[in-house]
N, C-alpha and C positions, 0 to 999 in steps of 0.2 A: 502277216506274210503277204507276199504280192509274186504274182507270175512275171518273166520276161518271155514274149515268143517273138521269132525270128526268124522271118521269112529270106531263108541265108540264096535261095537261087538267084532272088533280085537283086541280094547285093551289088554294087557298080566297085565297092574296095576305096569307098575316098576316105576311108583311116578315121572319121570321125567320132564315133564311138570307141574306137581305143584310146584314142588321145582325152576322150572326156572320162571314159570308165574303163583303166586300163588294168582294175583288176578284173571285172569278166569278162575282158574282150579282147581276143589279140585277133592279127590278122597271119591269115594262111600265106605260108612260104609253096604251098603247091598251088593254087587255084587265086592266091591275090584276094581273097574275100574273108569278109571278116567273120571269127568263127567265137562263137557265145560257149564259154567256156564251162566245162561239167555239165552242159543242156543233153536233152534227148530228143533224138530226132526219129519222129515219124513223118515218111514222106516229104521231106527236105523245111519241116515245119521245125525247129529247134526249140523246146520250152525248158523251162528250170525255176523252180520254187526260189525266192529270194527273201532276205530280212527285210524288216523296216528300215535299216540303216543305210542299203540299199537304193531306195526306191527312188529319192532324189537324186541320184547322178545319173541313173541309166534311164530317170524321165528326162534327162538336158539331153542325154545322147540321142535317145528315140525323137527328140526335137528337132536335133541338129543333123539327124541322118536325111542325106537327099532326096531317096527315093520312099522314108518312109516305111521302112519294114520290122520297125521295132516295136515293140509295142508292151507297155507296163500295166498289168492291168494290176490295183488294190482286189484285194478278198474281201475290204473291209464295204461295209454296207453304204460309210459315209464319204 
């Protein structure tokens, strides 16, 4: 298992994480920013528990995001 958090205030909305991982990310029809799908948010922090299956697309998105707000972290040791 591996965490996504989501630092959604910085978002700028350049659509890049949806276009790379467009099943947990779409972007907002209200606010233009892209919103991490089933996450919980405390304090405009978005997290949400993910598979291993996972873990490789939404590390290309958290790479290709501009400003940097994604962030994949493994549970695993190694």
């Amino acid at each position: 298992m591996a965490q996504i958090i989501h630092y959604r205030e910085k978002c700028i909305g350049c659509n890049a994480c949806v276009e790379i991982a467009f099943d947990r990310w779409r972007m907002s029809k209200k606010d233009g920013k892209a919103t991490l799908l089933k996450a919980k948010n405390k304090k405009g922090i978005y997290t949400i528990t993910i598979s291993e299956d996972e873990v490789a697309v939404n590390k290309l998105a958290a790479k290709n995001c501009p400003p940097k707000i994604i962030k994949v972290i493994n549970s695993h040791p190694y």
